[in-house]
VOBA-592152 format. One record per residue (C-alpha): y, x, z; residue in three letters. Coordinates in steps of 0.5 Angstrom, whole numbers, plus 500, padded with zeros to 3 digits. Each point is the difference from the previous one (the first is absolute). Layout:
N
YXZAla;...
END
This chain:
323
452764066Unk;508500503Unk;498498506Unk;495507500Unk;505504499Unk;505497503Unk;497502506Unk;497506498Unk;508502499Unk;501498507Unk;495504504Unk;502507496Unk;508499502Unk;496498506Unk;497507501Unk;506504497Unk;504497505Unk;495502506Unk;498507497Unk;508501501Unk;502498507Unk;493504501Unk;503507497Unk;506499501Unk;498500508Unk;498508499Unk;493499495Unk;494495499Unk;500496507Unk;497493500Unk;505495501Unk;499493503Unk;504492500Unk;501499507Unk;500493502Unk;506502506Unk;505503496Unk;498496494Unk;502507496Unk;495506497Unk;499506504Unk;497507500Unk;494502505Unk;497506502Unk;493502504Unk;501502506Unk;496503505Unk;500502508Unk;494505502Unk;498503507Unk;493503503Unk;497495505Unk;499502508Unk;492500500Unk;495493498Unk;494498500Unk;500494497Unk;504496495Unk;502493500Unk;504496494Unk;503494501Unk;505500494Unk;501496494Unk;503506496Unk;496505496Unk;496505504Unk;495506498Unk;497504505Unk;497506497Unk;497508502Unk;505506498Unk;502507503Unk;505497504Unk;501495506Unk;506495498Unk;503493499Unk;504498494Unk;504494499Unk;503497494Unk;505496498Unk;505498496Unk;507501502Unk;504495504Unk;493497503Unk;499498506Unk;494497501Unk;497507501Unk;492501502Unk;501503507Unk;495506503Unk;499503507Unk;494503504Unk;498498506Unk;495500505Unk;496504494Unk;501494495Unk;504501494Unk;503493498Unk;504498494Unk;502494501Unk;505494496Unk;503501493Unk;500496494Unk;495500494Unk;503502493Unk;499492498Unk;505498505Unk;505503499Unk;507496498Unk;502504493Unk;498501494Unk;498506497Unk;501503493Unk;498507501Unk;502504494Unk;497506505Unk;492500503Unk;503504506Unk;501494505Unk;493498500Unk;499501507Unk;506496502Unk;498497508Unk;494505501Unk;496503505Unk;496507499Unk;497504505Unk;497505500Unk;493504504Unk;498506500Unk;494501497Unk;497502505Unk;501494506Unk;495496501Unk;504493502Unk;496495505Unk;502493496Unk;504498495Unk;503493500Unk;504496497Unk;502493502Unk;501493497Unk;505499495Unk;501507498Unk;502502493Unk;496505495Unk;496505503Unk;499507497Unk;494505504Unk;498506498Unk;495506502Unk;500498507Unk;495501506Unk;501495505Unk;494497504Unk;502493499Unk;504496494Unk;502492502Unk;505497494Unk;500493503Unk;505498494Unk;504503495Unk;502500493Unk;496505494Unk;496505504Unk;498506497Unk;496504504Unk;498508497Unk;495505502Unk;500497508Unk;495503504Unk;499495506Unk;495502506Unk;499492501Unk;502493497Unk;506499495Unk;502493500Unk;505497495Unk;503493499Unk;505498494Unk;503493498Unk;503501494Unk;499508498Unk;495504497Unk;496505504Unk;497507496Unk;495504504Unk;499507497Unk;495506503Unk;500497507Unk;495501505Unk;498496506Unk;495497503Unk;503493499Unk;505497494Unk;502492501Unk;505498495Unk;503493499Unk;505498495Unk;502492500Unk;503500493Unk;499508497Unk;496504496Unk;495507504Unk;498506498Unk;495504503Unk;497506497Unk;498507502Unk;499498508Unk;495502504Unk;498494506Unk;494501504Unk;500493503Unk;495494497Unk;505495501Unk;507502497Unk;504495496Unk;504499495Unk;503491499Unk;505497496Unk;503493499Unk;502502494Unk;499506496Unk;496506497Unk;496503503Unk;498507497Unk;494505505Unk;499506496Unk;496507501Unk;501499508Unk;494503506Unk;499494503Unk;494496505Unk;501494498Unk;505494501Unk;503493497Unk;505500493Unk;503493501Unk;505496495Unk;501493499Unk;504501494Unk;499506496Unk;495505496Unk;496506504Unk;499506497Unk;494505503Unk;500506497Unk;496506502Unk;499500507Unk;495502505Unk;497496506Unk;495501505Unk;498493501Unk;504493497Unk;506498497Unk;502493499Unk;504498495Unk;503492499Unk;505498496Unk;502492499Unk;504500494Unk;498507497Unk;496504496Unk;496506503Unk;499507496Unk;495505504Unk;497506497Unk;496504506Unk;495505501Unk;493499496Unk;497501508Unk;504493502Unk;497493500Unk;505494498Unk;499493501Unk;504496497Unk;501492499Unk;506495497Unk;501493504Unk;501497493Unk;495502495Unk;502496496Unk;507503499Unk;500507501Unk;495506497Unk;496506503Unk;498506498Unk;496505502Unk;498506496Unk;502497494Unk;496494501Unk;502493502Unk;499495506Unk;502493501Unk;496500507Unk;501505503Unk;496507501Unk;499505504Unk;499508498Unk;496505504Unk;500496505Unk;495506504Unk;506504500Unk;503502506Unk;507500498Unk;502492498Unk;505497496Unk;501492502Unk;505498494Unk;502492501Unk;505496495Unk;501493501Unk;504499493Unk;499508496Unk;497503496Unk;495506502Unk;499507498Unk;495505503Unk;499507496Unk;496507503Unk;506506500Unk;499504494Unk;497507500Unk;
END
């Protein structure tokens, strides 16, 4: 009980002492430890803006937060936190954009103890389109950090690896190809003919996409994968250690679904087939309308739009949608 409060009492002179030096330095800015001058000191967001010269594609090569999105307007904004001088570089040539070089935010060499949420963009990258501007491809390079796109029109979309990946209301006339080590990948309102995600260790999810192809594709090593009120021809969802959640989505022809360690939810439409099957009977638990398997089961089997749900080590659980 001493030693609890005795800590307690620490960190609140701790926080008094920072709330000081950041009010006392013109108002509620963050304050940091830095490890060259051994000593706390203040920090500010700062920001450089200028309208780029005329480009048609867009190439990321940075570590550092970058989010392309649509506005009114045609610019790129850097962020930093002052003294920073491992800044994001821009530049248009040949009809190229490219942002290139900076630091992710997790590498950074101080400590931050904010008592202020305004420097959360500290080493970032906004671009933004008008909306109007259709790009010919976005890509972005290995090893680049958090990406953020947003109601853009491209023809074509390669993300060969980054970090979390959110993508918003993309409307891509071709193929959107997006790869993560160690991120998670979001895909909300997207249209495309093809949507490929893989993810070696993070969780998806895809809903409200529109994708025309039979053959897209959703795989991770680890992780959840959740496909939800998504248009689809068909395609694989993939995992070798995590659960997967089919909800609501419409396909022309067949989705396959695999989990090695993991359980399997699908609610689909009353016109869809299901055939579902567990490599360890003795273990795991289908149920199909209610009704349980041990040994597999095949529903609707005439139906033209199928569902193939395999667990190797789960449980299984397929339901009509509601009315």
């Amino acid at each position: 009980m001493k030693r609890s409060l005795k800590i307690g009492l620490t960190l609140m002179a701790l926080g008094a002492v920072l709330f000081g030096v950041g009010w006392m330095n013109h108002g509620d800015k963050a304050v940091v430890w830095s490890k060259s001058t051994r000593g706390f000191k203040t920090i500010q967001e700062v920001k450089r803006s200028y309208h780029p010269g005329d480009y048609q594609r867009i190439v990321v090569d940075s570590q550092a937060p970058v989010t392309i999105k649509a506005g009114n307007t045609n610019r790129v904004t850097v962020s930093y936190m002052d003294g920073d001088t491992s800044l994001p570089k821009t530049n248009v040539a040949k009809g190229t954009l490219t942002i290139k070089g900076g630091v992710s935010t997790s590498h950074l060499s101080v400590s931050i103890f904010s008592v202020s949420d305004r420097t959360t963009t500290n080493g970032g990258v906004l671009v933004t389109v008008p909306r109007d501007k259709k790009l010919d491809s976005i890509v972005v390079k290995k090893g680049s950090g958090s990406l953020s796109l947003r109601e853009l029109q491209a023809k074509q979309v390669t993300i060969e690896n980054a970090d979390d990946i959110n993508l918003y209301a993309l409307r891509v006339d071709q193929n959107i190809m997006a790869h993560s080590t160690d991120g998670d990948v979001y895909a909300d309102h997207v249209r495309a003919k093809q949507l490929r995600v893989n993810t070696d260790d993070g969780d998806m999810s895809i809903s409200n996409c529109q994708l025309t192809a039979t053959d897209n594709q959703f795989v991770t090593s680890d992780g959840d994968i959740r496909l939800s009120t998504s248009r689809l021809g068909g395609g694989r969802v993939d995992t070798a250690d995590g659960d997967i959640s089919l909800q609501s989505n419409r396909i022309t022809q067949k989705l396959k679904a695999r989990t090695e360690d993991g359980d399997i939810h699908a609610n689909i439409a009353k016109s869809a087939g299901a055939k579902v099957a567990s490599q360890d009977d003795d273990m795991s638990d289908i149920t199909v309308l209610g009704k349980h398997h041990h040994s597999g089961y095949w529903l609707r089997r005439e139906a033209k739009s199928q569902y193939q749900l395999t667990t190797d080590d789960g449980d299984v659980r397929v339901a009509d949608e509601a009315d």
